[in-house]
C-alpha positions as CSV (number, residue, x, y, z in Angstrom):
1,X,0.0,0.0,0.0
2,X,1.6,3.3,-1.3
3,X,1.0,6.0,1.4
4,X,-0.6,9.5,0.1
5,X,0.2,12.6,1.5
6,X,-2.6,14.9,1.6
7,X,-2.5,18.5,2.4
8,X,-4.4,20.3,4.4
9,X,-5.0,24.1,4.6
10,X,-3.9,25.7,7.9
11,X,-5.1,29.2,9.3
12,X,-4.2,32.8,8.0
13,X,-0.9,32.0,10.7
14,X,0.7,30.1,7.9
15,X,0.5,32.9,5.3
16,X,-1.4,31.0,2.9
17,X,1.2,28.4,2.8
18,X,0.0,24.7,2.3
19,X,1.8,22.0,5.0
20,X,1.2,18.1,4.1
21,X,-0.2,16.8,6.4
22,X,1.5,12.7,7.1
23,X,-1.3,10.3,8.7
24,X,0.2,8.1,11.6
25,X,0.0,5.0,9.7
26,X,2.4,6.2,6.9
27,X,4.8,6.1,9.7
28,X,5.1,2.3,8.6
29,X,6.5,2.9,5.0
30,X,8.4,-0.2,4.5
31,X,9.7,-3.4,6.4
32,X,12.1,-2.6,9.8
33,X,14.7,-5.0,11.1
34,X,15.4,-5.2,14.6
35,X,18.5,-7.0,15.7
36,X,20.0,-8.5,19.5
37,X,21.9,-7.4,21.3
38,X,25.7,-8.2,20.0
39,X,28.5,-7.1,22.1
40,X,28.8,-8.7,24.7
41,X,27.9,-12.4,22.6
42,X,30.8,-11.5,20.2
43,X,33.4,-10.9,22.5
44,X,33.1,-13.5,25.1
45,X,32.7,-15.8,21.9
46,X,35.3,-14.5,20.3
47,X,37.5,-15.1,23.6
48,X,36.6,-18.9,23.3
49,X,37.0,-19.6,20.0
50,X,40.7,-18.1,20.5
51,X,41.3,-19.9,23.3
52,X,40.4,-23.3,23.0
53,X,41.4,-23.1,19.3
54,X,45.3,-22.1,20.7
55,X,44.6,-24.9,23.2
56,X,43.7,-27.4,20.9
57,X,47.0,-26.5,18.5
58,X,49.4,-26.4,21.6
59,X,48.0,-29.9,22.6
60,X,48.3,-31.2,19.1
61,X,52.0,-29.8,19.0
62,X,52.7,-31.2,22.6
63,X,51.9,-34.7,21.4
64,X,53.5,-34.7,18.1
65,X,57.0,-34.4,20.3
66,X,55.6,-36.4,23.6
67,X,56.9,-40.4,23.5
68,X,54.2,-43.1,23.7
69,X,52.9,-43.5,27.3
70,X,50.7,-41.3,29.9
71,X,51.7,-38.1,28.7
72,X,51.0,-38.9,24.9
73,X,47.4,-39.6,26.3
74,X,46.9,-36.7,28.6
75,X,48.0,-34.4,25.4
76,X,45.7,-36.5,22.5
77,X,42.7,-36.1,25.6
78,X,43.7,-32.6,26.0
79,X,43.7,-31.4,22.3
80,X,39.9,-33.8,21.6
81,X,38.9,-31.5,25.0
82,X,39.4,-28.4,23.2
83,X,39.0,-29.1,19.7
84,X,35.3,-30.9,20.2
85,X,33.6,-27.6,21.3
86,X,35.1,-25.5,18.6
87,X,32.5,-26.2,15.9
88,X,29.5,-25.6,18.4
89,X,31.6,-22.3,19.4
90,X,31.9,-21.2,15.8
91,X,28.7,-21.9,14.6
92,X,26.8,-19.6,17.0
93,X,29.6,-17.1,16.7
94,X,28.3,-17.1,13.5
95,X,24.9,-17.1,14.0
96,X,25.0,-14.3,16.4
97,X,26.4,-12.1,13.9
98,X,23.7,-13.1,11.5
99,X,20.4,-12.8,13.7
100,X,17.5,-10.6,13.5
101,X,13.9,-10.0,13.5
102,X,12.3,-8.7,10.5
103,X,9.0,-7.1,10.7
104,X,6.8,-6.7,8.1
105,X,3.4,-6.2,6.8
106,X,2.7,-9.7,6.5
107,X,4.8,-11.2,8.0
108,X,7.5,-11.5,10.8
109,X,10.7,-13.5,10.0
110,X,13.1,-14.8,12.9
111,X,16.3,-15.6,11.4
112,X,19.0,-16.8,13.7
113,X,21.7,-19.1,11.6
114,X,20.6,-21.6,10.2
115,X,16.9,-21.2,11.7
116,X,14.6,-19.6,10.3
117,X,10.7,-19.0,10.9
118,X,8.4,-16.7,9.1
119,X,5.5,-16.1,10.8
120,X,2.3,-14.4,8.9
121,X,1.1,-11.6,11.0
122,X,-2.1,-13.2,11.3
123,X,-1.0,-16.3,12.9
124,X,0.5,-14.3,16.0
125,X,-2.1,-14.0,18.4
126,X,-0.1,-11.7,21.3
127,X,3.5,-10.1,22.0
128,X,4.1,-9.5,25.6
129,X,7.3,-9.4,27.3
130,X,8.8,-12.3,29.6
131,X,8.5,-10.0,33.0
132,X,4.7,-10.1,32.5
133,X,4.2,-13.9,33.0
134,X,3.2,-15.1,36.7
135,X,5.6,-18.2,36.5
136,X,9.3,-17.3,36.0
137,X,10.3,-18.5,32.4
138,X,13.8,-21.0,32.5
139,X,16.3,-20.2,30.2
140,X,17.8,-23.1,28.1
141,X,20.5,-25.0,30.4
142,X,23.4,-24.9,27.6
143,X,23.1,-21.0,27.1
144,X,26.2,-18.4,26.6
145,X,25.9,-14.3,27.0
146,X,24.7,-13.7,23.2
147,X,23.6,-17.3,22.7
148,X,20.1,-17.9,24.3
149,X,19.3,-21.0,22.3
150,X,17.1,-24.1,22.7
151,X,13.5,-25.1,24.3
152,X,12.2,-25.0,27.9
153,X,8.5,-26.2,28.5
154,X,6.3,-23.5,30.0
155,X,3.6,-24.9,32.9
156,X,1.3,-22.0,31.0
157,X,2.7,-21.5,27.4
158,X,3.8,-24.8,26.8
159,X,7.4,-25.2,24.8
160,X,9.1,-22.1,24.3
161,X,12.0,-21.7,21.5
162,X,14.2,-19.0,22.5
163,X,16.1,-17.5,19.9
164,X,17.6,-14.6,22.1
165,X,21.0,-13.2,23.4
166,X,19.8,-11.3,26.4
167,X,17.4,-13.1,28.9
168,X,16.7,-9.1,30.6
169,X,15.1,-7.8,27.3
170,X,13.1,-11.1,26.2
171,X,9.6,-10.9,24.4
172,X,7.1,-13.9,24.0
173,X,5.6,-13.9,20.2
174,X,2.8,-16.2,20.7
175,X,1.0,-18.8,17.7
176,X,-1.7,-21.0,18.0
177,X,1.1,-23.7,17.9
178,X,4.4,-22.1,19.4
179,X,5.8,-20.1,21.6
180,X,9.2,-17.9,20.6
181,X,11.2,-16.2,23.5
182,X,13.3,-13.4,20.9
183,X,15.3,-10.2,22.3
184,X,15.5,-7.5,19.7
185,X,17.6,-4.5,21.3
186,X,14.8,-2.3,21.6
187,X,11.8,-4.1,22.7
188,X,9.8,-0.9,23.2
189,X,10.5,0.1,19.7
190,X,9.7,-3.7,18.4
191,X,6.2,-3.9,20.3
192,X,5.4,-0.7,19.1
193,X,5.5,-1.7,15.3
194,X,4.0,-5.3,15.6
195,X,1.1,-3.2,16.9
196,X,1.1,-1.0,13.5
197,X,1.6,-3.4,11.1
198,X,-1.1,-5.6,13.1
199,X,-3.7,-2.6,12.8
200,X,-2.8,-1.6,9.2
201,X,-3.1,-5.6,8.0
202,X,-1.3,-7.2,5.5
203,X,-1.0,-6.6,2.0
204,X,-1.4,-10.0,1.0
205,X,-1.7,-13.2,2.3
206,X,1.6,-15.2,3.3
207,X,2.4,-18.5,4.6
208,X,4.2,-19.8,7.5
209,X,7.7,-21.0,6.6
210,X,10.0,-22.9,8.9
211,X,13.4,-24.7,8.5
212,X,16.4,-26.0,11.0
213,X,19.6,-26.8,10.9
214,X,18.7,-30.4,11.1
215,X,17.1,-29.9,8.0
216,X,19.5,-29.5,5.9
217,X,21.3,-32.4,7.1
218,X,18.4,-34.6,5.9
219,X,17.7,-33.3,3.4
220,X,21.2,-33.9,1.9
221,X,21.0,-37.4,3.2
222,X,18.2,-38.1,0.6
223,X,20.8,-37.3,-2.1
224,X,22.9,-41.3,-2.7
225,X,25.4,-39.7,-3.9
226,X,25.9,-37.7,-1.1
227,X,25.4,-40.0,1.8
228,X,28.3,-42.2,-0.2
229,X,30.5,-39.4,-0.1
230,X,29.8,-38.8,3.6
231,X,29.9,-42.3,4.2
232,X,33.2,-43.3,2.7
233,X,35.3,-40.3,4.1
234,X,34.2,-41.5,7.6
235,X,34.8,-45.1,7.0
236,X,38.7,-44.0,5.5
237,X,39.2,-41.5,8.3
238,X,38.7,-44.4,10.6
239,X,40.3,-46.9,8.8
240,X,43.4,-44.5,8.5
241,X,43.5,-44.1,12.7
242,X,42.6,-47.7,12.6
243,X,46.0,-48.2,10.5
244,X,48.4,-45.9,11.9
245,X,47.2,-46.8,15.8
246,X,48.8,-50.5,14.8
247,X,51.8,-49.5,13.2
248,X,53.0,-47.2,15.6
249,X,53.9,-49.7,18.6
250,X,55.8,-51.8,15.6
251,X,57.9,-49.2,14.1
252,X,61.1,-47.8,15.3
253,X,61.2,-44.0,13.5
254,X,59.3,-42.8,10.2
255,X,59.8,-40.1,7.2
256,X,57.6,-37.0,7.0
257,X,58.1,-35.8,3.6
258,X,61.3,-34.6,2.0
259,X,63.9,-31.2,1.6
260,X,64.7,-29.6,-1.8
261,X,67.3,-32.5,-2.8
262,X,65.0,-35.1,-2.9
263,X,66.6,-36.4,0.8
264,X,64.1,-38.0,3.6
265,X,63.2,-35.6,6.4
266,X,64.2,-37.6,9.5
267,X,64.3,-39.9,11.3
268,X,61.0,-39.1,13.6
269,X,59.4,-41.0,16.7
270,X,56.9,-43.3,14.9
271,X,53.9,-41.2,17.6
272,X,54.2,-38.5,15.4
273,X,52.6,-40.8,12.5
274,X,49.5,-40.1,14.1
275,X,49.3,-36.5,13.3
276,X,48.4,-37.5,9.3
277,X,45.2,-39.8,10.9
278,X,44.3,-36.2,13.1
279,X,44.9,-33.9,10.8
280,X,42.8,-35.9,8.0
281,X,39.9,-36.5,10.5
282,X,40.3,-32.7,10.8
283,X,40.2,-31.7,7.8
284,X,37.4,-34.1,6.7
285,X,34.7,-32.1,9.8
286,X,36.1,-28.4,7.9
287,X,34.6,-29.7,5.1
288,X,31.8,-31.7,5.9
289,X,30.2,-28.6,8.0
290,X,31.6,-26.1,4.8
291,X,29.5,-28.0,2.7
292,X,26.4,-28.0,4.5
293,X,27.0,-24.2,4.5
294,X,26.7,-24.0,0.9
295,X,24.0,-26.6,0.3
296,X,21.4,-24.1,1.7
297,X,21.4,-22.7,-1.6
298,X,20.4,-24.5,-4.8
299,X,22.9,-23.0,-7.5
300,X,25.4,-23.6,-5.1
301,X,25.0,-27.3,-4.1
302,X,27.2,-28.1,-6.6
303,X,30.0,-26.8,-4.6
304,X,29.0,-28.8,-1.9
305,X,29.3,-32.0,-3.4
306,X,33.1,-30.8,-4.7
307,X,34.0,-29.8,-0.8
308,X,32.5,-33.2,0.2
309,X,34.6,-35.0,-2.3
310,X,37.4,-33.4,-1.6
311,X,37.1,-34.4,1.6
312,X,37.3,-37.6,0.7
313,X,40.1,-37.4,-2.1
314,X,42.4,-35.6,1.0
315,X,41.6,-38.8,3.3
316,X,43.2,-41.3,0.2
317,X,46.1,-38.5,0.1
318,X,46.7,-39.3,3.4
319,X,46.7,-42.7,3.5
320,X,49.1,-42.8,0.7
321,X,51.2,-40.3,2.8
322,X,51.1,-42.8,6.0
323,X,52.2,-45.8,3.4
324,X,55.1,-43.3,2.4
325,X,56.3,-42.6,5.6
326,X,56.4,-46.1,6.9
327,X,58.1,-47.6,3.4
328,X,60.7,-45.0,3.2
């Protein structure tokens, strides 16, 4: 709907000069975008990710020195430690920095990663904010400053998504069929236009949309040629720490690779074989989790399947390396 100014004639006090006059509900002129509150989520993730990422390289370096026995162990525990939450870590680092709540006239989308829900207008029956509810609402147990994530079951609403990153500023957007717990920085503001866009109505109809990151997991799944690719670079990572794990004990040094002569570099401890099995199995979650990235989007699925294969192309590479070092 195109908003008209009209003009409207004002008293001999204007000098015969004409003012437009703007109604209130051109005050809505296009769709607004209200985003969380960022800061403090960046930085503390920010902290993390640097830190367990420098723990997890100085526990991968320990061990490539450290002799077989209790200390070997205590590194190889220490590094897995470190390295496992780095993904999770990342990922919501990410999605913090690409969450927000757009509003418009038919329809309101939550975006928050790789989740998504659009909501028509229609279909929301009340926003009202957390602090009005009799019953305290939980937050999610697994939660970070900027990283309100998951569901809690409400003895009044029921289960409650929060898609949030600060638990003082939270708002409940209420369906028929869900409850979403969101914290857009200015919550005043936020209710303020809901109720606008609510009075003014909706253009035209819309329909509810709603995806996870789960989603796209399965959804790939369905592809063969996919789930072979996924399948087959988990199987060879294995088989490659399988491998290595029984020729270690039974070796007495190894080759890594050679100088500008063409001469062996070495000898090394045969422990340090197993940094080709880590750094493969490594290298084979980058990609798995960059090409679910890209398969969001249909002209670029294509890419996906090259990551994926690559993936698996670099675990063969590395076994070839591991026969390499052991034969030379």
């Amino acid at each position: 709907m195109l908003c008209v100014h009209r003009e409207k004639a004002l008293p001999a006090l204007c000098a015969g000069t004409r003012v437009p006059f703007v109604p209130l509900w051109c005050s809505f002129m296009s769709d607004k975008t209200f985003l969380p509150s960022r800061r403090r989520g960046l930085l503390l993730h920010g902290i993390l990710l640097v830190l367990l990422a420098g723990l997890a390289a100085w526990g991968f370096w320990s061990a490539s020195r450290a002799e077989v026995g209790p200390t070997f162990l205590l590194e190889i525990l220490l590094t897995l430690v470190a390295a496992i939450p780095l993904p999770i870590i990342a990922y919501r680092l990410y999605a913090l920095l690409r969450a927000n709540y757009h509003l418009g006239r038919e329809k309101l989308n939550l975006s928050w990663g790789l989740r998504i829900e659009e909501i028509p207008l229609s279909d929301i029956e009340w926003v009202r904010p957390a602090t009005d509810l009799t019953t305290p609402l939980k937050l999610p147990r697994f939660r970070l400053a900027g990283s309100i994530l998951g569901l809690r079951r409400h003895p009044d609403l029921g289960l409650v998504e929060f898609l949030a990153s600060d638990a003082k500023s939270l708002l409940l957007v209420a369906t028929a069929k869900h409850v979403f717990a969101i914290s857009p920085k200015d919550a005043r503001q936020f209710a303020r236009e809901f109720q606008l866009a609510t009075e003014l109505g909706a253009l035209a109809r819309s329909e509810a949309f709603s995806t996870y990151p789960t989603f796209i997991v399965a959804k790939a799944w369905k592809n063969l040629i996919i789930r072979y690719l996924w399948l087959s670079g988990l199987l060879l990572n294995i088989g490659i720490l399988a491998w290595a794990s029984i020729l270690v004990p039974n070796l007495e040094s190894i080759s890594l690779g050679f100088d500008a002569r063409g001469v062996a570099h070495g000898p090394f401890p045969p422990i340090q074989l197993m940094l080709l099995p880590f750094i493969s199995f490594m290298l084979f979650i980058i990609g798995w989790i960059a090409g679910l990235y890209f398969y969001r989007w249909e002209e670029q699925r294509i890419l996906a399947i090259i990551i994926w294969a690559s993936s698996t192309i670099t675990g063969i590479l590395f076994l070839v390396g591991i026969f390499f070092a052991i034969s030379i």
